[in-house]
C-alpha positions in Angstrom: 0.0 0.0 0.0 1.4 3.4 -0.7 0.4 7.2 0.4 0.8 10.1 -0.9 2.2 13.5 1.3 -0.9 16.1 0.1 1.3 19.1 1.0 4.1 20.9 2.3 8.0 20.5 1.3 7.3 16.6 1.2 3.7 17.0 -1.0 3.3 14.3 -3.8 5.9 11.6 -2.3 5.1 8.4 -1.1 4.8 6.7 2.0 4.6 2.8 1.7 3.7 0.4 4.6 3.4 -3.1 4.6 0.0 -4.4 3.7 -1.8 -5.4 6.8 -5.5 -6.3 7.3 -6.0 -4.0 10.5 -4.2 -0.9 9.4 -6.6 2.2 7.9 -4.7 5.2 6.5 -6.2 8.7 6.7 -7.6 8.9 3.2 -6.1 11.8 1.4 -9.3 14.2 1.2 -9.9 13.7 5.4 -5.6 14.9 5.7 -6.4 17.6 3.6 -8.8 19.1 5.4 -7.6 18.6 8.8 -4.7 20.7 7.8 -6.6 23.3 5.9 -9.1 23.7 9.4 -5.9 23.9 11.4 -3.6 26.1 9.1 -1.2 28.4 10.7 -1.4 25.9 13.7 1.1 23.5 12.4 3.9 25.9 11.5 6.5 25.2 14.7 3.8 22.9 16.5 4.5 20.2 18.6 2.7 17.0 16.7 1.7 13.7 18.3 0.3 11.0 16.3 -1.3 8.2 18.2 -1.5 5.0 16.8 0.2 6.0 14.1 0.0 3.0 11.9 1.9 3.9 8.3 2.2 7.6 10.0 1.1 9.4 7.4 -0.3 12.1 9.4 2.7 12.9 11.5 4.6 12.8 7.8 1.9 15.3 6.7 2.6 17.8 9.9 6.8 17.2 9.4 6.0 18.5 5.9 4.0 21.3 6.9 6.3 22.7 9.3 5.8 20.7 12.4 8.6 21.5 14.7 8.9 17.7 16.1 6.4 15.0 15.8 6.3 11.8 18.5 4.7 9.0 16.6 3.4 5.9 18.7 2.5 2.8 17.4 2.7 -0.5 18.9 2.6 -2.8 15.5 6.2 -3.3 15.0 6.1 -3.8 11.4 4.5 -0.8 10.6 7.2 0.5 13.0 10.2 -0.5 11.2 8.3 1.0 7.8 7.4 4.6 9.4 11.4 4.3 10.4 12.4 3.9 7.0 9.9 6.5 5.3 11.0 9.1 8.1 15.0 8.1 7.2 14.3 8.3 3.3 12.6 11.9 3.6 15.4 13.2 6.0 12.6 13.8 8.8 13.6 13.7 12.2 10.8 12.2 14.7 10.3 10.1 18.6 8.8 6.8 17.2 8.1 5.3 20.2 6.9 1.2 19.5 4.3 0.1 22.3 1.2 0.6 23.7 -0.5 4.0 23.4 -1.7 3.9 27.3 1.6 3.4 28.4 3.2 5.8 26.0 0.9 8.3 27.2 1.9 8.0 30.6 5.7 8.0 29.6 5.3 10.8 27.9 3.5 12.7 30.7 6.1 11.8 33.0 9.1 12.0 31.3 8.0 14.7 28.0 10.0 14.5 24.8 13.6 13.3 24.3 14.7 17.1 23.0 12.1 19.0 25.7 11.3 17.7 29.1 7.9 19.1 28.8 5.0 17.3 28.0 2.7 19.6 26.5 1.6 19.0 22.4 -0.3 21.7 20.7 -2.0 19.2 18.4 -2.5 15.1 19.2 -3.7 13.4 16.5 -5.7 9.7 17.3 -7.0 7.1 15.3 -7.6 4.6 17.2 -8.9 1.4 15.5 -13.1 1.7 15.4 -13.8 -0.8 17.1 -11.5 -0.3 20.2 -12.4 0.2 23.6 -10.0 2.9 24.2 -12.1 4.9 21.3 -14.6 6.0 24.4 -11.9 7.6 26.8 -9.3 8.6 24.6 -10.0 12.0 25.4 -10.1 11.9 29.2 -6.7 9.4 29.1 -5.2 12.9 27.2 -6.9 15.6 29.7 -5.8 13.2 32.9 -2.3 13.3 31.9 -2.0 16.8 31.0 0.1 16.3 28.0 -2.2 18.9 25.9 -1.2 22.1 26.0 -3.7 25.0 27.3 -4.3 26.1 23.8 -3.9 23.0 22.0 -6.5 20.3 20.1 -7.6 16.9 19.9 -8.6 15.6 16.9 -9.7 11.9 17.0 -10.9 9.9 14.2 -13.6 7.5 14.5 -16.6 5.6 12.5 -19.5 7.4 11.3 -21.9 4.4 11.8 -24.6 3.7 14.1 -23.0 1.4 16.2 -19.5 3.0 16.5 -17.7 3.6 19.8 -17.2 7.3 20.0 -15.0 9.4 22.1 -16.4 11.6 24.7 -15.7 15.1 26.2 -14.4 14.9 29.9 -14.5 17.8 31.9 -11.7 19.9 31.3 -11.4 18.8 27.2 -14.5 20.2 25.3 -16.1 18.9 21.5 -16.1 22.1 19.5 -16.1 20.9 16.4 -17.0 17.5 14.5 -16.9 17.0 10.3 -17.7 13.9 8.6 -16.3 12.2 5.6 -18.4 9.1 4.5 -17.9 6.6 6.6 -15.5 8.4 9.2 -16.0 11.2 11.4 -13.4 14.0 12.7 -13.8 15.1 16.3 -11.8 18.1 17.5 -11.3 18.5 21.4 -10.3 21.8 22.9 -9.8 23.2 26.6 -13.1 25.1 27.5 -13.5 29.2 28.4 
């Protein structure tokens, strides 16, 4: 299976992952306009991409100006092939192989390799649709404090009837949701 970058200094190269029944790229016209709606935003931003799977999105905000990206996926294979794609395009990122939980609470407690804070002005998660983790992805995020105060949460997820969905939690509010066939974008913000 291969990708194409949509935009930035990387836009119309390929990103190629090993084939793999589970694994659901972004399609291209969903990337597209989750970087047109954020814009500006990405220029110097701090980028994580949760279950990253071929990591096209992180590859997406790199190219757009990203400052760093931290890229967790726990599929080893797709691993080694978001490795190689980052190596081939001279990108620098934190791939970080394992669990996303447990990532999540390494990366509150001990923040990035180059900064020791935790904070990421946009976290990017597609978790697969049927997973449980779907429903409190967005409090796991607001309990560890690894957003920061003016950043957003964008989480992909299924557009059918009997899709798990993620749901606001206190401090983390849904200001904004757009959907594209049969996936949905949710964006998470702090509230006023």
């Amino acid at each position: 299976m291969s990708l194409r970058v949509t935009g930035g200094e990387a836009r119309g190269r390929l990103v190629s992952s090993p084939s793999a029944n589970n694994v659901r790229p972004t399609a291209s016209k969903v990337r597209q306009s989750i970087f047109n709606i954020l814009g500006q935003k990405v220029q110097g931003a701090r980028f994580l991409d949760l279950f990253a799977g071929t990591g096209i999105m992180g590859i997406e905000a790199l190219s757009r100006g990203a400052q760093n990206l931290v890229s967790v996926e726990m599929n080893p294979n797709l691993s080694r092939a978001l490795q190689k794609t980052l190596t081939q395009f001279s990108f620098q990122a934190d791939l970080r192989v394992g669990d996303v939980k447990s990532e999540i609470g390494r990366l509150a407690k001990y923040g990035l390799k180059s900064d020791k804070s935790p904070r990421f002005d946009i976290i990017y998660a597609d978790p697969p649709y049927k997973n449980p983790l779907m429903e409190s992805i967005v409090e796991l995020i607001a309990s560890n404090e690894i957003l920061a105060p003016d950043g957003i949460l964008i989480v992909e997820h299924a557009n059918t009837r009997d899709a798990l969905y993620p749901k606001a939690f206190d401090s983390l509010v849904l200001y904004d949701k757009r959907d594209y066939g049969q996936s949905s974008l949710s964006f998470f913000k702090f509230g006023d």
